[in-house]
N, C-alpha and C positions, 0 to 999 in steps of 0.2 A: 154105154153110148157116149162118145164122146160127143162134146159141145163148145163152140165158142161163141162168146156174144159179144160183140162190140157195139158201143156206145160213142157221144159225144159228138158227131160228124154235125154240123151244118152251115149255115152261110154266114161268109163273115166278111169283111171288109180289108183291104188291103192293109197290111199291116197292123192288124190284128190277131191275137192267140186264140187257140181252141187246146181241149186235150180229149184223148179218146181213150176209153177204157176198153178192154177185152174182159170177160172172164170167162175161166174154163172149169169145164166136170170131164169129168170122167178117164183124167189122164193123171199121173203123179208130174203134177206142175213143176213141183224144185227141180227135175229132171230135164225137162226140156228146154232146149232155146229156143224163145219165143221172138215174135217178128213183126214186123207191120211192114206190108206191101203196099200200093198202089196202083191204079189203071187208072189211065185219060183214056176218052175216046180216042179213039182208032191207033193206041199205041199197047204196048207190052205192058203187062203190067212188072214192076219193075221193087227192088228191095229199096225200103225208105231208110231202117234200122232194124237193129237187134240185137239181143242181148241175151248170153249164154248162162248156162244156169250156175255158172260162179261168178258173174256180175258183168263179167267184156262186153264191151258193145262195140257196136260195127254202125258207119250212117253213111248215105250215100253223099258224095262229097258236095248235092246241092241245096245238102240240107244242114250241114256240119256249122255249130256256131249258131243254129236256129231252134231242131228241134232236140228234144230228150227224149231218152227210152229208158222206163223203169221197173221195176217188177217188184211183186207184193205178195209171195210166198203161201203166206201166211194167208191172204185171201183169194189164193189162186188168180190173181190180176197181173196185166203189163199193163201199162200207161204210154200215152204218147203225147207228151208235149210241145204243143208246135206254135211258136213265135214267129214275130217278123211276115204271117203270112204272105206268097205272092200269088199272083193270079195262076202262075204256072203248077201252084201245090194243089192246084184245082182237080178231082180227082175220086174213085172210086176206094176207098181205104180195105185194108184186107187185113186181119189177124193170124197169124200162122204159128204152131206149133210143131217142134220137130225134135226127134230122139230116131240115131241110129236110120232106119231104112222106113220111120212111118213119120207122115206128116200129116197136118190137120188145117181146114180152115174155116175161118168164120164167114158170114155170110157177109160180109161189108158194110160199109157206114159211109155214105157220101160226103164229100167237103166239099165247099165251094166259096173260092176267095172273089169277091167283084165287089165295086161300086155300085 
């Protein structure tokens, strides 16, 4: 049975950091490239970053220079470090695992950037 769990999500003030952890069972983690997505209400949910299982990372270009994507093998964890918060990174966070034609996700961790 695969699992992911994400952690870390909650409310934070503008330009302020958060970090979110995932971790995953039941999959051979070195293997996958893992991901953090995102949903606001009433939009798509949409790719934040990610990071392939020889270290490449990928980030979407409104987050480039703000947040990190890392991965921890060894504990079957990804990480997402997120700086600089803005109001617009406000959002339902999503964990995602993927190999080949199967992919997995977590059940989300809410962020929320306000004053």
């Amino acid at each position: 049975q695969v699992q992911l769990v994400e952690s870390g999500g909650g409310l934070v003030q503008p330009g302020g950091s958060l970090r979110l952890s995932c971790t995953a069972s039941g999959i051979i983690f070195s293997a996958y490239t893992m991901g953090w997505y995102r949903q606001a209400p009433g939009k798509q949910r949409e790719l934040v970053a990610s990071i392939g299982s020889g270290g490449s990372t990928r980030y979407a270009d409104s987050v480039k220079g703000r947040f990190d994507i890392s991965r921890h093998n060894a504990e079957n964890a990804v990480y997402l470090q997120m700086n600089s918060l803005k109001p617009d990174d406000t959002a339902v966070y999503y964990c995602y695992a993927g190999w080949a034609n199967l992919g997995y996700w977590g059940q989300g961790t809410q962020v929320t950037v306000s004053s």
